[in-house]
C-alpha positions, 0 to 999 in steps of 0.5 A: 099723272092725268097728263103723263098717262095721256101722253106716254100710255094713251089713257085719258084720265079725267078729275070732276070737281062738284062744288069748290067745297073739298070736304062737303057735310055729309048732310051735303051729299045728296045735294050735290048728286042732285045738283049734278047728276044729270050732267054726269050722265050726259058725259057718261053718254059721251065717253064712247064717242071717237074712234077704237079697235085694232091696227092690222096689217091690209095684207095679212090682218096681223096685228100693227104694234106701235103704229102711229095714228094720226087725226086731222085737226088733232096735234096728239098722235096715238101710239098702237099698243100690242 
């Protein structure tokens, strides 16, 4: 699903696996927020990096649906929405 919303809706979605234990004791839990935490917040902090907003028009400031955004350097191209 991760690489289908990515490229057909734009949606970036994303799996964290703490440790390779699927199913850790509940005695386990603190530990493992414990021994993850602050790199979870670091990536949390990183979540709004880029770039976001409106598409419009130069001329009349309507918005653009489906224009196509391109980054250099980037070999996915984002579809503007409505």
């Amino acid at each position: 699903m991760q690489d289908y919303n990515y490229v057909w809706t734009n949606c970036f979605e994303i799996t964290l696996e703490l440790s390779c234990c699927k199913y850790p004791p509940t005695s386990e839990l603190q530990q493992e927020w414990e021994n993850n935490r602050d790199s979870l917040l670091a990536f949390i902090e990183q979540v709004h990096i880029g770039v976001k907003g409106f598409v419009r028009d130069a001329v009349t400031g309507a918005g653009l649906e489906n224009a196509t955004i391109v980054v250099a350097g980037i070999a996915h191209n984002i579809t503007a929405g409505k």
